[in-house]
C-alpha positions as CSV (number, residue, x, y, z in Angstrom):
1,X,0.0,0.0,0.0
2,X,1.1,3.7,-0.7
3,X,2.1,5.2,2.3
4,X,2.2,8.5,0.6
5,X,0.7,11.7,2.3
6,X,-1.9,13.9,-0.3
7,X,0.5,16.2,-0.7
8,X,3.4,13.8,-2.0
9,X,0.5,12.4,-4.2
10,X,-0.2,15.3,-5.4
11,X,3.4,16.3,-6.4
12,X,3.6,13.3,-8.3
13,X,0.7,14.6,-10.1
14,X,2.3,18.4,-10.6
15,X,3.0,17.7,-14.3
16,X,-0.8,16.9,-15.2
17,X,-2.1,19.9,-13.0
18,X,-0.2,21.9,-14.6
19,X,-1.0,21.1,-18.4
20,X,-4.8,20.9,-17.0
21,X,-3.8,24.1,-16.0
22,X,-2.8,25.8,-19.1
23,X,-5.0,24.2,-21.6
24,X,-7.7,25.8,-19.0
25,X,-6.2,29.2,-19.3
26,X,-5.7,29.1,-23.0
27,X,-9.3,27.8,-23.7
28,X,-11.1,30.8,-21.4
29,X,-8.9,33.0,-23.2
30,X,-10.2,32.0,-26.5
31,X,-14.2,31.6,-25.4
32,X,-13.6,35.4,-24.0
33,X,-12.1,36.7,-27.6
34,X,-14.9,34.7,-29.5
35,X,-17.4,35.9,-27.5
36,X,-16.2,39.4,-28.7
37,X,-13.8,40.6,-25.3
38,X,-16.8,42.6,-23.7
39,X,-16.9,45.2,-26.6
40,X,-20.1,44.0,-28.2
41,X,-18.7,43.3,-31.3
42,X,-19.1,40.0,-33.3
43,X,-15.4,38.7,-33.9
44,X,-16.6,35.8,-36.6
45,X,-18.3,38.6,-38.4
46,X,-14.4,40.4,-38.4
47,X,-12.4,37.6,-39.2
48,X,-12.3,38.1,-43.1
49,X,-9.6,37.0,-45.2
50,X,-8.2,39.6,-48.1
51,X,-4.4,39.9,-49.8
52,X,-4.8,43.3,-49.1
53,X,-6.8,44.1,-45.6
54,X,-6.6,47.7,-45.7
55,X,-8.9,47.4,-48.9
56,X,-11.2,45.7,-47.1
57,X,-11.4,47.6,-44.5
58,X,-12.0,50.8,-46.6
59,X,-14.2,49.2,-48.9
60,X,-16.3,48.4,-45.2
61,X,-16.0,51.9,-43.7
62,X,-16.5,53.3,-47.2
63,X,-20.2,51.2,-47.1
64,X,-21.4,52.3,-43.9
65,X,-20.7,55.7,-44.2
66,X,-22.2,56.5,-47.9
67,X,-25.4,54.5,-46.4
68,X,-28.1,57.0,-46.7
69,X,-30.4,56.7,-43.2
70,X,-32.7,59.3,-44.2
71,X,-36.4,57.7,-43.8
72,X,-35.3,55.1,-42.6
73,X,-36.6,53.9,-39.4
74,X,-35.9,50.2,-38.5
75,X,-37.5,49.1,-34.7
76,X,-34.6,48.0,-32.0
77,X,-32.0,49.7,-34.1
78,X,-29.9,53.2,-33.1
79,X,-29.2,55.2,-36.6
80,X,-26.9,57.2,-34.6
81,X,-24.9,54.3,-33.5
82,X,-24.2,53.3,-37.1
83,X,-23.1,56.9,-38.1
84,X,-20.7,57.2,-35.5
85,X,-19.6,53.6,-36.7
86,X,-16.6,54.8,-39.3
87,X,-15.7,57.5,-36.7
88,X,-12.9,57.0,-34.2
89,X,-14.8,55.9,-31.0
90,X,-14.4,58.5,-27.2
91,X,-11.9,56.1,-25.1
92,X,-13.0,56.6,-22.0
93,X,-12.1,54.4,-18.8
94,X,-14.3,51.9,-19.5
95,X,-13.1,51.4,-23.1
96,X,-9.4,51.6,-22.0
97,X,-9.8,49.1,-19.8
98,X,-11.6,46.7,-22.1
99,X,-8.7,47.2,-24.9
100,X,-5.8,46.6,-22.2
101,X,-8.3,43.7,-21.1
102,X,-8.5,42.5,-24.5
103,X,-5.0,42.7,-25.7
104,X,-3.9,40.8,-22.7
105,X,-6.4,37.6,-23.2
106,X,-5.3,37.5,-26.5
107,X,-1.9,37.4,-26.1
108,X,-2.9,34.5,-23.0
109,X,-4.7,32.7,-25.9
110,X,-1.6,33.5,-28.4
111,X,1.4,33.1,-25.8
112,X,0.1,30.2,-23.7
113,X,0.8,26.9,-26.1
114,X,4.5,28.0,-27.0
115,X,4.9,28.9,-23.0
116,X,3.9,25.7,-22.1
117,X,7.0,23.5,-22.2
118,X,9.1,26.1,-20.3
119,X,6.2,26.5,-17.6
120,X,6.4,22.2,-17.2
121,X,10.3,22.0,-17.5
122,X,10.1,24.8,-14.2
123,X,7.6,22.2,-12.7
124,X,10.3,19.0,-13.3
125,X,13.1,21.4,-12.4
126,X,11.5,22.5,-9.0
127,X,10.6,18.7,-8.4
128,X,14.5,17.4,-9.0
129,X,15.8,20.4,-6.4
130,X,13.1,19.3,-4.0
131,X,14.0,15.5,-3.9
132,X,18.0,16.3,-3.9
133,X,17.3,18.1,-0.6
134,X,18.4,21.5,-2.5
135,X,15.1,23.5,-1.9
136,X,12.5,22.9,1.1
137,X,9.5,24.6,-0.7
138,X,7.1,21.2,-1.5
139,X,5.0,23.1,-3.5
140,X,6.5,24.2,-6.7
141,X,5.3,28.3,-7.6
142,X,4.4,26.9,-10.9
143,X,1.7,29.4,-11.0
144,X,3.7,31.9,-10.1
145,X,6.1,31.4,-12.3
146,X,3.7,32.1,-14.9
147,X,1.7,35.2,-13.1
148,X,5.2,36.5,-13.7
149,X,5.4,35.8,-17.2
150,X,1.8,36.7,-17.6
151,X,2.9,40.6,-16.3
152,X,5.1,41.4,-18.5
153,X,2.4,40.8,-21.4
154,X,0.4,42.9,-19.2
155,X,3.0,45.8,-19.7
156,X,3.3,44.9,-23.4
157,X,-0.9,44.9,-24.0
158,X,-1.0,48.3,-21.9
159,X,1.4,49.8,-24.6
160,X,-0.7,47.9,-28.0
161,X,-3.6,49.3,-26.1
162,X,-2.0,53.1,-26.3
163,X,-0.9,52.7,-29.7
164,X,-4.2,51.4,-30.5
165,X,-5.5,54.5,-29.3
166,X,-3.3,56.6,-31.3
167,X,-3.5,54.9,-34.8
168,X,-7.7,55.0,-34.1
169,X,-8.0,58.7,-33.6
170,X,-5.4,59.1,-37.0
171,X,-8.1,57.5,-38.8
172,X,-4.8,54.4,-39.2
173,X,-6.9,51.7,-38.4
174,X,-10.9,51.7,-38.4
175,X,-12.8,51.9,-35.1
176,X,-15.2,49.2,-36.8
177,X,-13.1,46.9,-38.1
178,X,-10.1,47.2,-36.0
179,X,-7.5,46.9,-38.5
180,X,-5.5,48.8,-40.9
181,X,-7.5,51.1,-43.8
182,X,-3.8,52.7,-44.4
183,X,-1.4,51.2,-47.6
184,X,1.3,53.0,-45.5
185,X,0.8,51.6,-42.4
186,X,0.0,47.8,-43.4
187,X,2.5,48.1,-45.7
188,X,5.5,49.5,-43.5
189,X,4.6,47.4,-40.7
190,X,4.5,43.7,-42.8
191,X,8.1,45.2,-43.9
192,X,9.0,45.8,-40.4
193,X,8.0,42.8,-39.0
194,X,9.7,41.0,-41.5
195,X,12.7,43.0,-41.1
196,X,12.8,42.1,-37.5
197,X,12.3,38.6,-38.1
198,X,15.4,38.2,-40.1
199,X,17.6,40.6,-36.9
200,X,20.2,39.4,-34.4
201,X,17.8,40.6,-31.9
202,X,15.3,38.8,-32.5
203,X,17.3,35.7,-33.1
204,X,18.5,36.2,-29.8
205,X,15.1,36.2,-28.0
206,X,14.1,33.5,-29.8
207,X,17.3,31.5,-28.8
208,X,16.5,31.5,-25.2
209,X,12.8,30.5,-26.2
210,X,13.5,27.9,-27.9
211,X,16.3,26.5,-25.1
212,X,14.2,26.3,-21.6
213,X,16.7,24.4,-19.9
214,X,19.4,26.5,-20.4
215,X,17.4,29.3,-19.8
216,X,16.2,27.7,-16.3
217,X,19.8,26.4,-15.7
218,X,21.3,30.2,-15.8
219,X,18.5,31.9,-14.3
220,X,17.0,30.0,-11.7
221,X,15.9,31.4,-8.4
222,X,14.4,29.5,-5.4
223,X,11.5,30.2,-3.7
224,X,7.8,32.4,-4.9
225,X,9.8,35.6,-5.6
226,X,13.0,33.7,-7.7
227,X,10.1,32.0,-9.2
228,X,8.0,35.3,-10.0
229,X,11.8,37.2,-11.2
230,X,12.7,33.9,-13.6
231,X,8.5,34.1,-15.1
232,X,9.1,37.6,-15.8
233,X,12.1,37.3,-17.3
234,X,11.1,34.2,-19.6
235,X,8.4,37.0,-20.5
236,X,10.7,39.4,-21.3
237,X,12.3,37.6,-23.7
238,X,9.1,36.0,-25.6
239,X,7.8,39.9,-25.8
240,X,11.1,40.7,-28.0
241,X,10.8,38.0,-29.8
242,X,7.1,38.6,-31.0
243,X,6.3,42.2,-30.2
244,X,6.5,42.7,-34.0
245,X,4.7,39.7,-35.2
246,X,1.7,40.9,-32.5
247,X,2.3,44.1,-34.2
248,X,0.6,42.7,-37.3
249,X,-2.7,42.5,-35.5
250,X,-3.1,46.2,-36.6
251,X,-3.1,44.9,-40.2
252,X,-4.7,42.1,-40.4
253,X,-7.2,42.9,-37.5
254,X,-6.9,42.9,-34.1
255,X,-10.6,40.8,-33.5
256,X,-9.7,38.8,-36.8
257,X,-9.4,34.9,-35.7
258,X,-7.7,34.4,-38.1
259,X,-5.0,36.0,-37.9
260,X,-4.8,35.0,-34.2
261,X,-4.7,31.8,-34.7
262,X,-2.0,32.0,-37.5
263,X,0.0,34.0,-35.7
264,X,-0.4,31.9,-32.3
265,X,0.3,28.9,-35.0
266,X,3.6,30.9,-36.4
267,X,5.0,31.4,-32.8
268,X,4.4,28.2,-31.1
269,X,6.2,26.1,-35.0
270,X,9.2,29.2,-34.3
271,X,9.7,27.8,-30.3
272,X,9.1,24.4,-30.4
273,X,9.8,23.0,-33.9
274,X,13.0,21.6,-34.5
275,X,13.3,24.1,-38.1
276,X,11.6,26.7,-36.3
277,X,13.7,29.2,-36.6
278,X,13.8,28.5,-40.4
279,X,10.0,28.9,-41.0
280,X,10.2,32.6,-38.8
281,X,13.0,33.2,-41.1
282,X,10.9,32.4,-44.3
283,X,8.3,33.9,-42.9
284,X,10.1,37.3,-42.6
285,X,11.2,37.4,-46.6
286,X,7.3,36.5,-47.2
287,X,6.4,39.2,-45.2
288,X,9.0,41.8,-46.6
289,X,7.5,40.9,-50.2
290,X,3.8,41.2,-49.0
291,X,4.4,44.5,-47.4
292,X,6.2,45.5,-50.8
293,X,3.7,44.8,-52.9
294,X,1.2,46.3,-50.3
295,X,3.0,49.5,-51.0
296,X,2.5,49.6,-55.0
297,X,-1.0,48.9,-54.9
């Protein structure tokens, strides 16, 4: 018979908890963008597919604004409402904190599956130390490992939410559809993305990424705040190695699932595929040519 007390059960169990954990976490992220992130809007309705999005989305804004409303008087629906659609919404401090909200879910819904092996290698790591007599904490601050790493994309989605802001009221990107209605802008940011994908720096971020245990095995700290220091720091470096790819959510859209999930799909094949680092790299000439040809048309 097992003579083991619940908690030893339980750490024996500390890898499935935390998977459960994450695929939790990265499912309630998902249901919260579908459902359209508390702003009312429909995302399936913005998740349209074009070579050129910022066509779209002025052929869209274009639409609703040469509607004419005049005699026009349709029961449960505000005329106003749809007027003010193609002009830059008031942010106040409800809508600022629903875009800060909403950034930071999606990047827990885009961040979560390529976080995931580092987050369980902590867990094993933390498990070893405890059974060589090297640590005394029995509980490993798995969770707080990834609160940490969950902050800094906090800071990151405060800073998308203010440029967000910003290329709204410049009429950059539509309040309706939430992407890009500029050739400029789509088109200099694809090249810059690309540009970055193919930089030393970013290379760099991605190496410790893509190489948790050496990562762990030069950064780790004991106890809840090492293990809130070594989350934020693993944050730190996934932010600059994707802060230009999330970037290309103001193209594409920011509510488009489409784009979410390809470019959840690009990051997670870039950190834990063997040629990852080959497909970003491909990526970043595709993207360099897209944002190229954006500019001529």
């Amino acid at each position: 018979m097992d003579g083991a007390s619940p908690l030893e059960r339980l750490l024996r169990r500390d890898r499935v908890i935390t998977i459960a954990g994450v695929v939790a976490l990265c499912l309630l992220a998902w249901l919260y963008i579908v459902a359209g992130a508390g702003l009312g809007m429909n995302a399936w309705e913005m998740s349209r597919l074009a070579l050129f999005p910022h066509q779209q989305t002025a052929d869209v804004t274009s639409d609703m604004s040469g509607m004419d409303m005049s005699g026009m008087d349709m029961p449960g629906m505000d005329m106003s409402g749809m007027a003010m659609a193609t002009e830059p919404r008031v942010w106040g401090a409800a809508i600022w904190a629903l875009m800060i909200a909403m950034w930071w879910v999606m990047m827990v819904a885009m961040m979560s599956p390529s976080a995931a092996p580092t987050i369980l290698l902590y867990a094993r790591v933390h498990r070893h130390a405890l059974t060589q007599g090297q640590i005394q904490d029995k509980l490993a601050p798995t969770g707080v490992f990834m609160a940490g790493y969950l902050l800094v994309w906090l800071g990151f989605s405060a800073a998308a939410a203010a440029l967000h802001w910003l290329l709204e009221r410049e009429a950059f990107v539509s309040a309706t559809m939430m992407s890009s209605q500029s050739r400029w802008l789509s088109g200099i940011v694809l090249i810059a993305a690309g540009l970055y994908q193919l930089s030393p720096l970013k290379n760099a971020c991605l190496s410790h990424c893509r190489t948790p245990t050496a990562f762990l095995s030069r950064h780790w700290r004991p106890h809840t705040l090492g293990a809130l220091r070594l989350g934020a720091l693993h944050g730190a470096f996934c932010v600059g190695c994707c802060w230009m790819l999330m970037a290309l959510l103001f193209v594409g859209g920011i509510m488009n699932l489409v784009w979410v999930a390809a470019l959840a799909i690009l990051v997670l094949v870039e950190k834990v595929f063997p040629a990852g680092q080959w497909v970003g790299r491909a990526a970043g000439i595709a993207l360099i040519a897209w944002g190229s040809a954006t500019l001529l048309v």
